[in-house]
C-alpha positions in Angstrom: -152.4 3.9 116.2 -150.3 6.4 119.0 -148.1 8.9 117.1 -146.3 12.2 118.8 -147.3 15.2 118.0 -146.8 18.9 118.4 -150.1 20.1 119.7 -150.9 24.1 119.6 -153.1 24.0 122.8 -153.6 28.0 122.8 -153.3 30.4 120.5 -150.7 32.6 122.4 -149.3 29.3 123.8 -146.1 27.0 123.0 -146.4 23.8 121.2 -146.8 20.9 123.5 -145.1 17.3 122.4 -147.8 15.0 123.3 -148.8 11.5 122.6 -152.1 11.2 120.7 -153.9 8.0 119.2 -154.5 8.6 115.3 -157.8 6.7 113.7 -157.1 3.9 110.8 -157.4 5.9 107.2 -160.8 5.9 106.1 -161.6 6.0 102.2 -159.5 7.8 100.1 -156.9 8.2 102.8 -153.3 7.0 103.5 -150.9 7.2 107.0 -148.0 8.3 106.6 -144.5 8.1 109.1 -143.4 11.7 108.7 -139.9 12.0 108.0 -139.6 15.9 107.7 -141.9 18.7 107.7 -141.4 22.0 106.5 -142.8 25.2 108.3 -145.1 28.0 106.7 -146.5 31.2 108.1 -149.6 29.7 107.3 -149.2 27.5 110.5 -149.5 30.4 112.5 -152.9 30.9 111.4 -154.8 29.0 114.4 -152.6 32.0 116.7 -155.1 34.4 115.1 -157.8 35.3 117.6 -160.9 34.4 114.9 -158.7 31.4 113.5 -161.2 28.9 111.3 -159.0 26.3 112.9 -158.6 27.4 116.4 -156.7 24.9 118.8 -156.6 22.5 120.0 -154.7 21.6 116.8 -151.4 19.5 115.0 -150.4 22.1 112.2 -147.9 21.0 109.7 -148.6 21.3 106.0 -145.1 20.6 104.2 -144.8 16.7 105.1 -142.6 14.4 103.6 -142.6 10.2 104.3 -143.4 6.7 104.0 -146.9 5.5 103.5 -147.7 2.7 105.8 -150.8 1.6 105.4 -153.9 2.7 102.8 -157.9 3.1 103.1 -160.4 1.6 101.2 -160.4 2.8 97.8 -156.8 4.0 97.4 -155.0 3.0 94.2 -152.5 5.2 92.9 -150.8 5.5 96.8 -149.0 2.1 98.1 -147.8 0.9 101.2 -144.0 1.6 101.1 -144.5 4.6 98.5 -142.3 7.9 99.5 -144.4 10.6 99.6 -144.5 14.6 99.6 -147.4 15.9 100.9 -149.5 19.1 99.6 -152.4 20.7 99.7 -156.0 18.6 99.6 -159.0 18.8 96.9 -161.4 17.3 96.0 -160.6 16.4 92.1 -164.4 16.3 91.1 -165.0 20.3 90.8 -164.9 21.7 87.4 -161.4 23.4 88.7 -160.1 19.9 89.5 -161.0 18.6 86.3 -159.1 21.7 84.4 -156.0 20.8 86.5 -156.4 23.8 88.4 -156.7 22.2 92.3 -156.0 24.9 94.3 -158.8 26.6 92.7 -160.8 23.5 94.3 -164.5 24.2 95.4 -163.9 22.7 98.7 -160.2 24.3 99.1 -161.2 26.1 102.1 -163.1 23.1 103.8 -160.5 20.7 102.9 -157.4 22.6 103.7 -158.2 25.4 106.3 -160.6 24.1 108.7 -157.8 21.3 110.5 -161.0 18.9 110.1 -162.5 16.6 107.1 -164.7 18.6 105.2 -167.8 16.6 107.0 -166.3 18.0 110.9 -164.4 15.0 111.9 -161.0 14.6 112.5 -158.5 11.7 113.3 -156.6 12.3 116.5 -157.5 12.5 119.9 -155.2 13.3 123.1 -154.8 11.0 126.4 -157.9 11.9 127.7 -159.6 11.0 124.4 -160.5 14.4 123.5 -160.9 15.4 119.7 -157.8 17.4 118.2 -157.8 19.0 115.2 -155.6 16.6 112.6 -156.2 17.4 109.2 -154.7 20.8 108.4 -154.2 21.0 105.1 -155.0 17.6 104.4 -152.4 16.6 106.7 -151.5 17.9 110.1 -147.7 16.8 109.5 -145.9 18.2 113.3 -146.2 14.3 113.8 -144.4 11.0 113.8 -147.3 9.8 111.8 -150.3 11.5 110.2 -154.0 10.9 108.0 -153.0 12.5 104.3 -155.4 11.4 101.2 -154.4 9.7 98.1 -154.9 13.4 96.3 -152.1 15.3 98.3 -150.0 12.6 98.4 -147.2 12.6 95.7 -145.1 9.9 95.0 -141.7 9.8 94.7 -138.3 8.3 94.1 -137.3 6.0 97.4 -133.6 7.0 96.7 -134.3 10.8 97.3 -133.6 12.8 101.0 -136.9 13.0 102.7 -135.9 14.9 104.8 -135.2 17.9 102.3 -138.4 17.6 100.4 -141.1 18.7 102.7 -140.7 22.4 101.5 -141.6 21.4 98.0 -145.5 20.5 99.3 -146.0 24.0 100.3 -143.7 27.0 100.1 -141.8 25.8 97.3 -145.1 24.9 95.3 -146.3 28.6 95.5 -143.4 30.8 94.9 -142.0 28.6 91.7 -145.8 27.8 91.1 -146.3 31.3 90.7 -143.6 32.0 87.9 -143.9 29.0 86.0 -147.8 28.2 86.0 -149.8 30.9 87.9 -148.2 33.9 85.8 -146.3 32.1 83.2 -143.5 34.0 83.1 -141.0 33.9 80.1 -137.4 34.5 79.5 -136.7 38.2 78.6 -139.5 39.3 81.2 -138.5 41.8 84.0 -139.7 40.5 87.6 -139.8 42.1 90.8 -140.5 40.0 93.8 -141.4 41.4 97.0 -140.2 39.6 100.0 -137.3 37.2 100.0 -138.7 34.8 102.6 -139.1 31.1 101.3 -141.9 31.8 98.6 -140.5 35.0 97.2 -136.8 33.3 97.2 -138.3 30.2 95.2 -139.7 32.5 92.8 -136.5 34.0 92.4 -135.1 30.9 91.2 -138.1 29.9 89.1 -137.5 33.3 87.3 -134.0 32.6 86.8 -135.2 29.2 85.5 -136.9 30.5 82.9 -134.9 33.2 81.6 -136.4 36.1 83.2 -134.3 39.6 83.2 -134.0 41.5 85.4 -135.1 40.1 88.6 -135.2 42.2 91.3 -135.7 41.0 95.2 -136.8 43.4 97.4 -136.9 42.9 100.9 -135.6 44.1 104.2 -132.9 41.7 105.9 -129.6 42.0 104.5 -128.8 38.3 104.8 -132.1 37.3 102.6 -130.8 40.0 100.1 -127.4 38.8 99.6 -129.1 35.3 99.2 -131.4 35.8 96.7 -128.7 37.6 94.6 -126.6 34.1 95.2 -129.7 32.5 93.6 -130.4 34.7 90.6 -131.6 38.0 91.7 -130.0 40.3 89.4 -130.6 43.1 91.7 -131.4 43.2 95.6 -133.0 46.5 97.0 -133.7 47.5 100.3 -137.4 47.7 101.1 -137.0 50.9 103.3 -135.2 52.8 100.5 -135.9 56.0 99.5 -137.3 56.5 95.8 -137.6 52.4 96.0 -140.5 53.0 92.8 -138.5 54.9 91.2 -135.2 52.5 91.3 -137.6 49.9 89.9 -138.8 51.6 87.3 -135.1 52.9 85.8 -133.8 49.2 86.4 -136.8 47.5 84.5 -136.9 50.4 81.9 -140.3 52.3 82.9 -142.1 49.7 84.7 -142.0 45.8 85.5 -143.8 43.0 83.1 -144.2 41.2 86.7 -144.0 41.5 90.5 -145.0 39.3 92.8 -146.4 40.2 96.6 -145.0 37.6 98.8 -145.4 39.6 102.5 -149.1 39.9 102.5 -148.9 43.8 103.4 -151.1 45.3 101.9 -148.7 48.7 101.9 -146.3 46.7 100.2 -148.7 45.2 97.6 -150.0 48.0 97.0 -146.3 48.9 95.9 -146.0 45.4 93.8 -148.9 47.1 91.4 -147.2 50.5 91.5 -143.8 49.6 90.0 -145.9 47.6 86.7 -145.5 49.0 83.0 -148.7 49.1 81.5 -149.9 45.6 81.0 -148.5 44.3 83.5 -149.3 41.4 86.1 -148.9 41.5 89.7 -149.6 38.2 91.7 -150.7 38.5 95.3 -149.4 35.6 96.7 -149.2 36.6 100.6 -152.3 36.6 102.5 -153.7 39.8 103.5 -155.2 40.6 107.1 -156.4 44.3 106.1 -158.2 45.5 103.4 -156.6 45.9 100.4 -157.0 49.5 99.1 -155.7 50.6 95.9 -155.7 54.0 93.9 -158.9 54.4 91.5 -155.7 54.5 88.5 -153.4 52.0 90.1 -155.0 48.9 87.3 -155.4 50.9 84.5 -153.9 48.8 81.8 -152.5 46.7 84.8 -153.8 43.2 86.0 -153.1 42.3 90.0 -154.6 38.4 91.1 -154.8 36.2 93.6 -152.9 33.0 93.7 -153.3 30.0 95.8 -150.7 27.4 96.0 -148.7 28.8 92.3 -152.1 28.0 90.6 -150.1 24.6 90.3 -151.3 21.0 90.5 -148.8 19.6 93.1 -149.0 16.2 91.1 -147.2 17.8 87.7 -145.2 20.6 89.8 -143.5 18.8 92.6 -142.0 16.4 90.4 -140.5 18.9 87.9 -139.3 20.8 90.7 -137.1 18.0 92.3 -135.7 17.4 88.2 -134.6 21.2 88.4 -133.3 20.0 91.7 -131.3 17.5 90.8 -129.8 19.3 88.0 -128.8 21.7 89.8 -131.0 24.8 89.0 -133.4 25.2 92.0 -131.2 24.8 95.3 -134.4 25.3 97.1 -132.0 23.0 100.4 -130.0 25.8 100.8 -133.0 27.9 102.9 -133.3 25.0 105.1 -132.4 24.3 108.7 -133.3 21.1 110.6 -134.7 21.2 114.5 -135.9 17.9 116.0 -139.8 18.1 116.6 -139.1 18.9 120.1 -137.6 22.2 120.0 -140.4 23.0 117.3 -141.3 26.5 119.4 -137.7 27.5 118.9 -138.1 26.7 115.2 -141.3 29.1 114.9 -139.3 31.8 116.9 -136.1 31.9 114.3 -139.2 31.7 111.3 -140.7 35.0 112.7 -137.6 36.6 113.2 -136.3 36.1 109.7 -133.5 34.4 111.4 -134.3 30.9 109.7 -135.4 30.8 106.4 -137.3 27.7 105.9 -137.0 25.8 109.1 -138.0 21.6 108.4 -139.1 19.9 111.4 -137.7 15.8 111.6 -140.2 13.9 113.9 -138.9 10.7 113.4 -135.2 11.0 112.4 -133.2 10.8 109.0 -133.6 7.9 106.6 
């Protein structure tokens, strides 16, 4: 069928709206009409010069829509269902089978390649050249786009698609992170580094659950004031002298948890520094450098790796909306709308910190 697209032709280039033909879904998959569509820093990953998933490529990993038609073998997806899209896996791994999908054997192949995990893909341009389609399972800078039946969660017709793309992705990790990746409990001090979209919805997971204090750190003023309004009990300048040492006096001698949301690794290296003994840092940002620490900085301190909140986006997503709805994750008020085609001014006011979480709307409000 012919969709629009936003196609990343080059890596230092704009996105291009184009109209490409998308193939039928195959096994296992579903087509979905893209209401909204969140954006992530991850979608500037094909920019790198040794991207896995270099262009020609449709990005796009936060979708939200209507299914419209199903592959063979489909059974828990319908035509007509309301979707939000996440990440892809396989659900036959021993990870899969704990629950633990973005721990997935074939994560990488599945979600980071823009291609099937067998090389194909689904779209192709006028001149019926190949373009990378499956990003994340989805490639979602579309009116329409090839999801599977595993990243596709159903949800309640009467809800605002167009404000739940953000939960697939950015929303998942940061409240994935406090509530399933690090299981954090009320009474727990928290320190999260970075208040862009993840770090700001683990602010509100911690608040959710009770943790004290919880202290953003990050270095716009704006995002500061804004994680405060939803439930940082302290905000601190990044570039602040004796920031360590702040930490430490307002958590009482070290942090029970901090979480890296920027991916620098100077700054991560600072998530493990302000931990008590015992504690737990999550590196949720992805790292471009090597990631050096001290030969002391983990003694009697854990620091991980987490993909996605460690969260299954089938039991997550849903109890995130509930919080939603009553009120006590507001995760709407970082977005900003831009119609697909001004989708390169909606990556510039991402990468200035000027938008928060911007949500792309391909094919309108229903």
């Amino acid at each position: 069928m012919k969709a629009t697209a936003a196609v990343l032709r080059q890596a230092t280039g704009p996105y291009l709206i184009e109209d490409v033909v998308l193939d039928p879904p195959g096994p296992g998959e579903v087509l979905v009409r893209v209401v909204s569509a969140g954006m992530c820093h991850s979608d500037m990953l094909p920019r790198q010069g040794d991207a896995l998933a270099p262009p020609p490529i449709i990005t796009g990993h936060e979708g939200a829509g209507v299914v419209e038609a199903v592959g063979a073998g489909v059974e828990r997806v319908s035509v007509g269902d309301h979707v939000v899209l996440s990440f892809d896996s396989c659900g036959e791994c021993a990870n899969c089978r704990r629950g633990l999908p973005p721990y997935c054997d074939t994560f990488l192949g599945r979600n980071m390649l823009g291609r099937r995990v067998d090389g194909s893909t689904c779209a192709y341009d006028a001149r019926n050249e190949q373009i990378a389609a499956r990003w994340f399972g989805q490639s979602s800078f579309a009116t329409h786009c090839i999801a599977t039946e595993r990243n596709a969660v159903v949800v309640d017709p009467a809800l605002p698609l167009e404000k739940l793309g953000p939960l697939g992705c950015g929303m998942l990790t940061g409240a994935g992170t406090v509530l399933v990746g690090m299981n954090i409990t009320a009474g727990s001090s928290v320190v999260v580094f970075g208040a862009g979209a993840v770090g700001l919805a683990a602010v509100m997971a911690a608040k959710v659950v009770g943790a004290d204090p919880i202290i953003a750190v990050d270095l716009h003023e704006s995002r500061l004031a804004l994680a405060g309004e939803l439930g940082a009990t302290h905000v601190l300048d990044g570039t602040a002298d004796r920031l360590t040492r702040s930490i430490r006096s307002l958590t009482g001698g070290g942090a029970h948890f901090s979480i890296d949301t920027t991916g620098n690794v100077t700054v991560a290296a600072r998530a493990v520094s302000v931990l008590r003994q015992t504690g737990h840092c999550g590196l949720v940002g992805l790292q471009h450098e090597p990631f050096v620490l001290d030969p002391a900085a983990l003694l009697g301190r854990t620091a991980s790796g987490i993909i996605e909140g460690g969260a299954d986006p089938q039991v997550l997503i849903p109890r995130l909306i509930e919080l939603w709805q009553e009120g006590r994750f507001p995760f709407d008020r970082l977005i900003e709308t831009f119609p697909l085609a001004e989708i390169n001014t909606a990556e510039k006011a991402s990468l200035s910190g000027a938008v928060v979480k911007p949500v792309m709307l391909p094919g309108g409000i229903i």
